[in-house]
Each structure stands twice: as C-alpha cells, then as structure tokens.
ZATI-938679 format. One line per field, with one value per residue (C-alpha): residue in one letter; z, y negated, x. Coordinates in steps of 0.5 Angstrom, whole numbers, padded with zeros to 4 digits. Layout:
N
seba	(A,...) $
pz	(Z,...) $
py	(Y,...) $
px	(X,...) $
//
This chain:
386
seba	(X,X,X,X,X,X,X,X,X,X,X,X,X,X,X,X,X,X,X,X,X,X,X,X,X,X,X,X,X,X,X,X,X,X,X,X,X,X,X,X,X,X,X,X,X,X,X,X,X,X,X,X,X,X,X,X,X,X,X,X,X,X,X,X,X,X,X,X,X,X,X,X,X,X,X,X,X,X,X,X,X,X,X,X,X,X,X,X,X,X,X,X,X,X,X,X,X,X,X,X,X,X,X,X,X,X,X,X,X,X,X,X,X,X,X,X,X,X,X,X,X,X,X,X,X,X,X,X,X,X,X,X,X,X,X,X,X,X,X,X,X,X,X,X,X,X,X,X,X,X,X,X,X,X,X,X,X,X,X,X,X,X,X,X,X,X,X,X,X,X,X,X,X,X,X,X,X,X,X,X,X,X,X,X,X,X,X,X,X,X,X,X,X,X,X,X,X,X,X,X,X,X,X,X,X,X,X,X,X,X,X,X,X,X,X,X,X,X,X,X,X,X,X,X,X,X,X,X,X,X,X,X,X,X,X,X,X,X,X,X,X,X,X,X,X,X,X,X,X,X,X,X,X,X,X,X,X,X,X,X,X,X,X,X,X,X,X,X,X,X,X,X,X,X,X,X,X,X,X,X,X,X,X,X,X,X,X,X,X,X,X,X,X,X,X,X,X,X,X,X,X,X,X,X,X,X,X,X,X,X,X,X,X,X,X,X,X,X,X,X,X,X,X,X,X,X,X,X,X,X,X,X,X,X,X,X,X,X,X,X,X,X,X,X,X,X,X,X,X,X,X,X,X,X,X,X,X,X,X,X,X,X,X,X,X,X,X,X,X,X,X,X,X,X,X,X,X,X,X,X,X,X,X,X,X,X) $
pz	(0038,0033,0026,0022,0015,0012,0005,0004,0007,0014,0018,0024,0029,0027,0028,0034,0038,0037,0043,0044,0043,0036,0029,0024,0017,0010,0006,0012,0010,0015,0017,0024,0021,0015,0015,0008,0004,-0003,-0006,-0010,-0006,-0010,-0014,-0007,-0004,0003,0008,0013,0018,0016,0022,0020,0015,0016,0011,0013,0010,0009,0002,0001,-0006,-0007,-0001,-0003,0002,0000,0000,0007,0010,0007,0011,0017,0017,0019,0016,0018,0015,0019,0018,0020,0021,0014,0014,0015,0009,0005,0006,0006,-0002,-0003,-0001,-0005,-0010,-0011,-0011,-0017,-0020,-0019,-0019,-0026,-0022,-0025,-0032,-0029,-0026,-0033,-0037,-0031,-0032,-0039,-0040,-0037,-0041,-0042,-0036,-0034,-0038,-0032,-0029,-0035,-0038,-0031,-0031,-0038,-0038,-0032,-0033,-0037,-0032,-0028,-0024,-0019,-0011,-0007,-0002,-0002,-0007,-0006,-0004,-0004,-0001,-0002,0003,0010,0014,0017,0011,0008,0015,0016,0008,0010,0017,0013,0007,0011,0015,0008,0006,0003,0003,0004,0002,0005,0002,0006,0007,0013,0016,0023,0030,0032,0025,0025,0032,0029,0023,0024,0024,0020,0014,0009,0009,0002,0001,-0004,-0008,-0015,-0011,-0008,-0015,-0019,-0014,-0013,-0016,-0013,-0012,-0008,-0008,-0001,-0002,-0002,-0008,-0009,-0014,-0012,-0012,-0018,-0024,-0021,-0023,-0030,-0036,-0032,-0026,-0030,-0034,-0028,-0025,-0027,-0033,-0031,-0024,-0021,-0019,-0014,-0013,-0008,-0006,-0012,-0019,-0022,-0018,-0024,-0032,-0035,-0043,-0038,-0036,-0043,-0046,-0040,-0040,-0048,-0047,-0041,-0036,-0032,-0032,-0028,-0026,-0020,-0018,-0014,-0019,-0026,-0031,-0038,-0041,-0035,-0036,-0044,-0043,-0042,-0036,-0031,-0025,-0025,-0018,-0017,-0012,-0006,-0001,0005,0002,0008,0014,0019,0015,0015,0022,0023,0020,0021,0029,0028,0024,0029,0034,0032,0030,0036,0039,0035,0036,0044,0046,0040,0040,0032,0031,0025,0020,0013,0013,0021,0026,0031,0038,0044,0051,0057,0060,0065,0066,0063,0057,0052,0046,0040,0034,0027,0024,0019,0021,0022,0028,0034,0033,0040,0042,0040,0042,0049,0050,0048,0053,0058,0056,0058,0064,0062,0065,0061,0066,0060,0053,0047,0040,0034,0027,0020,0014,0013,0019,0025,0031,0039,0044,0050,0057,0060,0067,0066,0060,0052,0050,0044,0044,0045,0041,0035,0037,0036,0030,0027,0028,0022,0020,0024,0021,0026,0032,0036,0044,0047) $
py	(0000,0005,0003,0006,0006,0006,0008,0010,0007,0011,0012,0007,0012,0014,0008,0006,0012,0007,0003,-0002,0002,0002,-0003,0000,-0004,-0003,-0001,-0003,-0003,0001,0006,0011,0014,0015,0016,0018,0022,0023,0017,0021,0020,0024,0019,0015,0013,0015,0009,0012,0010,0015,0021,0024,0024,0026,0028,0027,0032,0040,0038,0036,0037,0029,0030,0032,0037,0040,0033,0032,0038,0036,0031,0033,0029,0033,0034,0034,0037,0038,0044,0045,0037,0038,0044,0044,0039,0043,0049,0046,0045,0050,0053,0048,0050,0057,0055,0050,0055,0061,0056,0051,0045,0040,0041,0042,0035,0032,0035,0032,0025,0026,0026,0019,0015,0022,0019,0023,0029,0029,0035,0040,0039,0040,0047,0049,0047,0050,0057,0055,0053,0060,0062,0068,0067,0069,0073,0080,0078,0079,0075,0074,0070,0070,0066,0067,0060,0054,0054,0061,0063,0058,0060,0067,0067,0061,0066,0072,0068,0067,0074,0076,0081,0079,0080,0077,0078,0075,0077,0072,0073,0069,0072,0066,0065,0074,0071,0067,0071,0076,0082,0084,0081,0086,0086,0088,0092,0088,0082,0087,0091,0084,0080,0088,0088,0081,0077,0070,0069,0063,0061,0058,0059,0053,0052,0055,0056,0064,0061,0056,0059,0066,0067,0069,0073,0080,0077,0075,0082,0085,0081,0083,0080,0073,0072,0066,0063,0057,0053,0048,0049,0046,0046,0049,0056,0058,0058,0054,0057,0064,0061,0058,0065,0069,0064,0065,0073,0071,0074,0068,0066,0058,0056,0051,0046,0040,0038,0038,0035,0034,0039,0044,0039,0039,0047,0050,0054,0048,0044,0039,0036,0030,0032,0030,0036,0033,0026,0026,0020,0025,0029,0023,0021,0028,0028,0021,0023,0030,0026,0021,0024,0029,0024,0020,0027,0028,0021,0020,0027,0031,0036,0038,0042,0043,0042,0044,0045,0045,0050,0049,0047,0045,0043,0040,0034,0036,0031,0023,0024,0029,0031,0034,0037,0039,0044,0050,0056,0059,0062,0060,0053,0053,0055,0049,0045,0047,0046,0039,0038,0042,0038,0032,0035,0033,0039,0042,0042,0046,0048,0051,0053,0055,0057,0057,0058,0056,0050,0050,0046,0045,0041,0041,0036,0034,0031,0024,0019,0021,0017,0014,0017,0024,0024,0022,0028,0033,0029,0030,0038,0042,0045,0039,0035,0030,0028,0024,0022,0019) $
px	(0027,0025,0024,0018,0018,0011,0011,0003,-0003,-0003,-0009,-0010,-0011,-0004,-0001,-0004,0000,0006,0009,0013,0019,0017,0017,0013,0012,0011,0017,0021,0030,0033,0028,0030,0024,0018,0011,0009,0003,0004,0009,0015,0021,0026,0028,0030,0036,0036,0038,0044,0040,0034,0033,0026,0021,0013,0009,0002,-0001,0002,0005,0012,0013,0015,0021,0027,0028,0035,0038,0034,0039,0045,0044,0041,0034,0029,0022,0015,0008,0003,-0001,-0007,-0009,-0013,-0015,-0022,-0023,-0021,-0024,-0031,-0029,-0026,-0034,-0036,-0032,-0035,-0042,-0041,-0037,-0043,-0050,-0048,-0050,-0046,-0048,-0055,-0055,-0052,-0057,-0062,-0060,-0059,-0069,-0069,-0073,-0078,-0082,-0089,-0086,-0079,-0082,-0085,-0078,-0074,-0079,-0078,-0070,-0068,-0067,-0061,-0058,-0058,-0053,-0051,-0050,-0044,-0046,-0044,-0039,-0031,-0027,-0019,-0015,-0008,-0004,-0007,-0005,-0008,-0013,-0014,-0016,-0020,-0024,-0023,-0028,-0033,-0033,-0035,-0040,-0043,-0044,-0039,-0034,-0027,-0020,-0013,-0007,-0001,0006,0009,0002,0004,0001,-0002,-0006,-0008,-0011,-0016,-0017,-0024,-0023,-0027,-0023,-0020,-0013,-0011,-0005,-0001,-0003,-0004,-0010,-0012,-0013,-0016,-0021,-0025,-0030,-0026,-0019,-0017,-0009,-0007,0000,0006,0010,0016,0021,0018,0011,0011,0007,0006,-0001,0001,-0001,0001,-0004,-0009,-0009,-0011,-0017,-0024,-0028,-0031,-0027,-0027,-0020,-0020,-0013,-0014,-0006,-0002,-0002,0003,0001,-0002,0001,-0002,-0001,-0003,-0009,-0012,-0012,-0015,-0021,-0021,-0020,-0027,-0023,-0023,-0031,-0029,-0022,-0023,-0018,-0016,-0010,-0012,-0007,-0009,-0008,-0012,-0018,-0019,-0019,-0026,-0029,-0024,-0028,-0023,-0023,-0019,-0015,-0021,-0018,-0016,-0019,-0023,-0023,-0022,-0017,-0012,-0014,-0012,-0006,-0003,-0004,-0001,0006,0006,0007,0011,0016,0015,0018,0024,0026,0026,0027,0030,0024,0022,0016,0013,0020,0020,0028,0031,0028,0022,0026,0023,0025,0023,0028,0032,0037,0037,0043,0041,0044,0042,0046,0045,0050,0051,0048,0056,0059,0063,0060,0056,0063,0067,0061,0062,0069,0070,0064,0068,0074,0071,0068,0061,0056,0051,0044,0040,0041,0038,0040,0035,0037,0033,0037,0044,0042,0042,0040,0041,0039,0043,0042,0048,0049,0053,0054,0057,0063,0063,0070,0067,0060,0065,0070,0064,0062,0068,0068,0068,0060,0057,0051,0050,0049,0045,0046,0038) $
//
C-alpha cells in the first residue's frame, strides 16, 4: 500500500487515478508520497518514509528542493498542465493594460443613481478612457517553455509582431513555436526593441530580481511589462522608479505584494493563472500519474532536481538507485551485483548536476542483505527494490 499525503485541496479528477494500492488522505503521517500546490514546505520536517513529491503546478519555490536531493527525494512540476490558463491572462493582460477597461468600468458604475442621464454621461465621459490596440505592436517573450510558447503563437495570431528570447530553448517546445516569431539575439536587444515584455522564466538565485534598474533603462517609454512567472523576477525599488521616470506605462502581475500594489500604473492580479477548473484538473492528473510511476516502476519524468529516466519493465525485480554524480559508481554497483550472481536483464544511468540516477532490472530476488550492501557504498543516496 502506497501512502499519499495531501497537503492542498487536489482536484478529484486527479485522485480518481489512484487504485487500491494506494491510501491518500490529508495530511497523512508517514507518507511514500505528497500531492501539494502551494503550501510552504521549507519550514517541514520531512518524514524517512518520504520517496517524492508532486507540485501540481510548475512552481516549486515552497519545496525545499536541495534538502530533497540530499536525501534522494524526487520532485515533480507539471509543466505544461496549466499553461493555456495562463496564457489566455496574460492576452488578458495586455488588453487591460492598453484599453483602460478597468478604470473605465469603476467610472461606469460610479453614475448609478444619474438615471435617464446613463447614456449622455457614458458618451461625453468615454473618451477619458481611450486606449491603443495591440495588433502591430511588439511583443517580447523571455523564457519560451510550455507557457511562453503558448503566449508567443496567440500573439501573433493577434496581429502583433513577436519577439522570443530563450537561452535553454528545448527541440520540443521550437517544434511548437511559429516560425515566424523572431528570435531575439540577446535579451538587452529584446527588452530596447519591444512595446511589451512578458516574463516566463523560473525563479532562481540567477533569475531573482533581474529586471533591474540596468534593464529597465533599456526598455522604450511606456512599455508595458507582464509577469505572470513570480514576482520576485522584477525589483521592486527598480520597478517604482522606472513607473515614476514613465519608462514603464502599465506593470501587469499576477503576484502583488503591498508594496507593488500601492505602487501607480500595476494591475494587480491575485495570482488567478493557472486558477482555472481545468488547470487544476490537469495538473492534478499530470502529478498523479507521474508519482504513481515513480513509485511502481522507478520512472521519473518532469523532476525538478533528479534526472528524467524511463524504461519499460523487463523482468519482475527491479532496482532504482540514487548517488552522486561521481565516477566509477555504476562499477561498483555492478560488482556487488555480480558477486551475488544476480543478472542485470536491462539498465539505465541519467545524471543531472551532482545527482545521478539508475534503473537497473535483474533476474531473480535482492536480498535485504545485498540491498543494504549497496546502500552502504560510499556516494549512495537510496536504494529502492519494487
């Protein structure tokens, strides 16, 4: 029986997918597995019990991901499961910023009570309101993932010319981009040359805060800049004086703090992207499934801090293995295998940073004896035998 702890609200299409091998329940003591959204995790104790973790979401800011490798428990985002939420507010996003329909709907309801008068007002009053439309404007989008992708092709098909900026650009996701979008030969020419920015990039201790004074001194008068990635991309002490200078026209977040929110020109959205039914569906199926997989076959796709490797079953006793990244340490496991004349059926090794992973199928049965003899190698992580 695999133990599922449940520290957010998960959606019912995702805890459906779980047979009867498996008990999942709030807040559950001794978990193999967790199922969480948003709860800040880096203050919790993290039972021995614990295998993995998956974000349903693609955020994993609250998971304290170091202290997961350390121990050799793998973590999931599911990129992608929410994407089309946000995309569609982030469109959103740039026609607010550009049409003044927010303030434009205050000011309509502010005339109840003038009655007959309604329409003359709304007719003399709305030019106030006034705004620019986006198409044949210049859009840049920094970080081309699931979600960048997504914003860049919707863009286009609304008129506007767009810019993509991405460094680690992935084969699969420059298969789903348009070829018409412009990629932009380094950020600095991508932030000078467009009317909006919009930011799709993680945050890091190489990310945190990068839309500085030094960027910001190079975007053009009145550029709209949209952050429905995390808020701490943008300085906040950077961002007040480029709205007080007018270089940014409308700031567009999903992830206000106070201070953002009493600043002028910010539409604060109260982080509603990926708040939609299908979004959580979606991402609550995609977390499921990929924890379900790691815990009866191994498989880990879409880890935050081990490796992605899959392999198909190919005898009944399979071990999985998580090390440093070092060498010679698939030669030792070998040999202790071989000592104990347990032959290797099928097996492969991935590495990510200083982790490394494998898989290996054996015929036979492991001994507790030879399990504990590979745990105790020096470099080993954990071992599982499923």
């Amino acid at each position: 029986m695999h133990r599922i702890s449940l520290l957010n609200k998960i959606s019912e299409k995702g805890l459906s997918l779980f047979s009867e091998k498996y008990e999942y329940k709030t807040d559950l003591p001794d978990p193999d597995g967790i199922l969480v959204r948003s709860k800040e995790m880096k203050d919790m104790t993290l039972p021995p019990s614990l295998k993995a973790i998956a974000r349903a979401g693609a955020g994993v800011n609250n998971i304290p991901i170091d202290q997961c490798s350390e121990k050799g428990i793998v973590v999931f985002n599911t990129p992608g499961a929410n994407a089309n939420g946000v995309k569609e507010l982030v469109i959103l996003g740039m026609l607010l910023a550009c049409r003044n329909v927010v303030e434009g709907i205050a000011w309509a309801k502010s005339l109840v009570g003038e009655g007959d008068k309604v329409p003359d007002l709304i007719e003399k009053g709305k030019s106030k309101f006034a705004g620019t439309e986006i198409m044949g404007k210049k859009l840049g989008v920094v970080g081309l993932g699931a979600i960048g992708t997504l914003v860049a092709n919707a863009a286009e098909g609304l008129g506007m010319e767009v810019w993509g900026y991405d460094p680690y650009l992935s084969i699969e996701a420059a298969w789903k981009l348009s070829r018409t979008i412009k990629k932009a030969p380094n950020l600095d020419k991508l932030l000078s040359e467009c009317d909006f920015i919009t930011l799709h990039v993680p945050q890091n201790k190489d990310t945190k805060g990068f839309i500085n004074a030094e960027k910001f001194a190079l975007m053009k008068k009145g550029v709209v800049l949209l952050n429905f990635a995390r808020g701490g991309l943008v300085d906040t002490a950077s961002l007040k004086k480029a709205v007080a200078d007018g270089i940014v026209g409308c700031y567009v977040t999903d992830f206000p703090d106070e201070e953002v929110i009493k600043t002028d020109r910010v539409i604060p959205i109260p982080h509603l992207g990926a708040s939609t039914e299908e979004s959580e569906e979606n991402c609550a199926v995609m977390a499921a499934i990929q924890l379900m997989d790691f815990l009866e076959n191994g498989n880990i796709k879409n880890s935050v801090n081990f490796p992605e490797c899959i392999m198909d079953r190919s005898s009944n006793t399979r071990i999985t293995i998580a090390n440093k990244n070092e060498p010679g340490m698939i030669e030792k496991i070998t040999h202790l295998l071989a000592e104990s004349k347990i032959n290797i059926t099928d097996m492969i090794n991935k590495s990510k940073g200083n982790v490394a992973y494998n898989i290996i199928d054996v015929e036979g049965k492991i001994s507790d004896d030879l399990a504990k003899k590979i745990q105790s190698l020096e470099g080993i992580i954990a071992v599982r035998i499923i």
